[in-house]
Structure formats: C-alpha cells, structure tokens
C-alpha positions in Angstrom: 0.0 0.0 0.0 1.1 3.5 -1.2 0.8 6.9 1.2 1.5 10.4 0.2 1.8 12.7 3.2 1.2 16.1 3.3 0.4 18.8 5.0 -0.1 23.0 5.4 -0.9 23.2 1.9 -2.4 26.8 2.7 -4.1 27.4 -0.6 -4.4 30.5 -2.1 -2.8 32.2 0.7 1.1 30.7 -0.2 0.5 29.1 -3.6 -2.6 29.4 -5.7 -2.6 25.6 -6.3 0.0 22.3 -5.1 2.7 21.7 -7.3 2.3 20.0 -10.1 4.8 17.2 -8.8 2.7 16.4 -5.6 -0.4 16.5 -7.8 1.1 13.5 -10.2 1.7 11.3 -6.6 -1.9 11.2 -6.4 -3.0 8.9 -9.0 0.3 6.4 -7.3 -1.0 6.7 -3.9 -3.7 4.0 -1.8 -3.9 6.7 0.7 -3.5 10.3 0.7 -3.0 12.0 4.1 -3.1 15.4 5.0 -2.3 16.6 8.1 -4.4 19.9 8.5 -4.7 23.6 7.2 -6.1 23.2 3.7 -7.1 27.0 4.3 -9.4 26.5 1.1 -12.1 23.8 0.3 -11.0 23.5 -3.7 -8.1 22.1 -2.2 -10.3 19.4 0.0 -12.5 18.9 -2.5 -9.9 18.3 -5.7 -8.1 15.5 -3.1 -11.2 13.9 -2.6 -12.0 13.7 -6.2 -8.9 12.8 -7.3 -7.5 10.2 -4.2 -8.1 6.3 -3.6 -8.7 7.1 -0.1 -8.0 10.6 2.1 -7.6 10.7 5.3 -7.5 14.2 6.7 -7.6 17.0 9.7 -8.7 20.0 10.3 -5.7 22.6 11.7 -5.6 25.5 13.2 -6.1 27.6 10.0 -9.0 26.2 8.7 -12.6 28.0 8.8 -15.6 26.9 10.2 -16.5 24.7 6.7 -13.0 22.7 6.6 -13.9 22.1 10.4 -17.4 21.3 9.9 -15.9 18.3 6.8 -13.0 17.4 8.8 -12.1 16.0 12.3 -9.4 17.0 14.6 -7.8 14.0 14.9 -8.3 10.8 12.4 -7.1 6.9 12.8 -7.0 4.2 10.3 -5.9 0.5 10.2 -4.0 0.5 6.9 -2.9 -3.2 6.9 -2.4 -3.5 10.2 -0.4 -0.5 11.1 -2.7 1.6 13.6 -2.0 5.4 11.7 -3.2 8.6 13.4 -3.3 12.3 11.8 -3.3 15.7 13.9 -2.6 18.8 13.6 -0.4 19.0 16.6 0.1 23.0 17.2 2.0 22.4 20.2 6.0 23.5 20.9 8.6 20.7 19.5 10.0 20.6 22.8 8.2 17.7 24.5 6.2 16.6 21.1 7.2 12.7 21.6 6.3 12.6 25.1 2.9 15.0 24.4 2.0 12.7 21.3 3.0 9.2 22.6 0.7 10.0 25.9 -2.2 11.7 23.5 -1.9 8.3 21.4 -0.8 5.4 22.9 -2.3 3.0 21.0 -1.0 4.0 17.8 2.3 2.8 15.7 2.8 6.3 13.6 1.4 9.6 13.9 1.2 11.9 10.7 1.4 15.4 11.9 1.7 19.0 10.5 1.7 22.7 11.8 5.7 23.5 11.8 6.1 23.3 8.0 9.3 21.7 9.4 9.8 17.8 8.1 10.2 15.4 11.1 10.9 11.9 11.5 11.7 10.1 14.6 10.5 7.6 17.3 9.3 7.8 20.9 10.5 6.2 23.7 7.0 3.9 23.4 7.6 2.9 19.4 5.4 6.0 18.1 7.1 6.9 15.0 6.2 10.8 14.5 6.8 12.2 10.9 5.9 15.7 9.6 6.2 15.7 5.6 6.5 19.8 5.9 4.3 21.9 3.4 4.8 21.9 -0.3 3.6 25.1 -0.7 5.5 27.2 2.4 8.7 26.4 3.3 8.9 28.5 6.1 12.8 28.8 7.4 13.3 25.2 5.4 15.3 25.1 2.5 13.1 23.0 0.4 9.5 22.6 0.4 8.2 19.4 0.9 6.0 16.2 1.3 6.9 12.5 2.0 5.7 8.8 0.9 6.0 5.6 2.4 4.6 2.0 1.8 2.8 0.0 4.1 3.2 -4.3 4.1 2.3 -6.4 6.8 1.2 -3.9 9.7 5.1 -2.2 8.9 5.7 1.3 7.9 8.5 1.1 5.0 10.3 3.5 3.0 9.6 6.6 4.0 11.0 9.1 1.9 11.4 13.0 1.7 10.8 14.4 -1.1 11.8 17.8 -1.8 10.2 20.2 -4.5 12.1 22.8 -6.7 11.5 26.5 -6.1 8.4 28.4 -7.8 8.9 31.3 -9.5 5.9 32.5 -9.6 4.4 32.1 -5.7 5.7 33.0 -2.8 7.3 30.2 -0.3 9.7 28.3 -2.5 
C-alpha cells in the first residue's frame, strides 16, 4: 500500500494551487494523508475527487467549513499499522512525550503545523513524521511532502521528497 503525506498546503494564501509534482503522486498513492490547514475547500474537494482514499484533519487555519468536513484527529488501520493524523500545534520541545501519551495506541502519527519535516521515534515505538508543506517552506530550504509504503502492519520506506523552487508564488 502507497501513502503520500502532506500537510499546510495553505491554498491560495502561499500558492494558488499544489505543485504539479505532488499533484502526479496522487493517482500512485492508496492513501492520501493530510495533516491539516487546507485553508481553502477547492483544495479538499480536488483531493477527494482525485485520491483512492483521504484521510485528513482540520488545523488551526482552517474555517468553520473545513472544520465542519474534517475532524481533529483521524485513525486508520491501513494493513495493520494503527495510523493517526493531527494537527499538533503544540511546541517541539516535549512533542514525543505529548503525542506518545495523547496516542498510545498507535504505531505512527502523521502530523503538520511546523512546516518543518520530522521523523523520529518515541520512547514507546510512536514513529512521529511531519512531511513539511509543499507550498510554504517556512525557514526550510526545500518545500516538501513524503511517501512511504505499508506491508504487513510495517511502515517502510519513507521518503522526503523535496520540490524545486516556484517562481511564480511565494514560499519556495
């Protein structure tokens, strides 16, 4: 099974649309996953029309009608790996402890928020990983998103993928 991880997509405010390389994943991918703030519904809406299965959040940027379509937090059994997706707008100091108590019974968490990729494991076995924002950088030098494949319950190559600058938005 296929993922393609994103999040913080922020469209129109930071691009007017996602990046024509993340937009060819889709079609590849068994399960898109978006970690919160769409900021627009277009953007909702085209992933829906256009994924095998989504699985997505609300964050802290979204309006009342993302909110309204979206929850919070979301979990799936994809093969036997126990997936969860938040937001997660806390500080990175004390994330893994904060997540792995929030989620115990999970074996990765997809979150977004920093714009900042992230990819590690808590003292319990979470794995955290944070694909970062294809659209806004942030103080990254890339924008970016991440896919992985999922066999037997096991998470398996994960991979950044970084995107080359825009011209013609700001953010990369």
């Amino acid at each position: 099974m296929r993922l393609l991880l994103m999040s913080d997509t922020h469209v129109p405010r930071r691009a007017r649309e996602l990046p024509p390389q993340l937009l060819a994943e889709l079609p590849r991918a068994d399960v898109v996953i978006h970690a919160g703030d769409w900021v627009d519904l277009a953007t909702l809406d085209l992933l829906q029309a256009c994924s095998a299965r989504l699985i997505g959040v609300h964050g802290n940027n979204d309006g009342p009608e993302l909110r309204a379509r979206l929850p919070e937090a979301a979990r799936a059994d994809l093969d036997g790996l126990r997936l969860g997706v938040v937001h997660e707008t806390g500080p990175a100091q004390g994330r893994e402890r904060r997540c792995a108590a929030r989620f115990p019974d999970l074996d990765v968490l997809v979150f977004g928020h920093s714009h900042i990729p992230w990819d590690t494991i808590t003292d319990t076995g979470l794995r955290l990983l944070n694909p970062g924002s294809p659209t806004d950088r942030r103080r990254q030098p890339h924008c970016t998103y991440m896919t992985a494949t999922v066999a037997e319950g096991a998470l398996r190559d994960v991979r950044l993928h970084r995107l080359p600058p825009r011209t013609t938005a700001p953010g990369c």
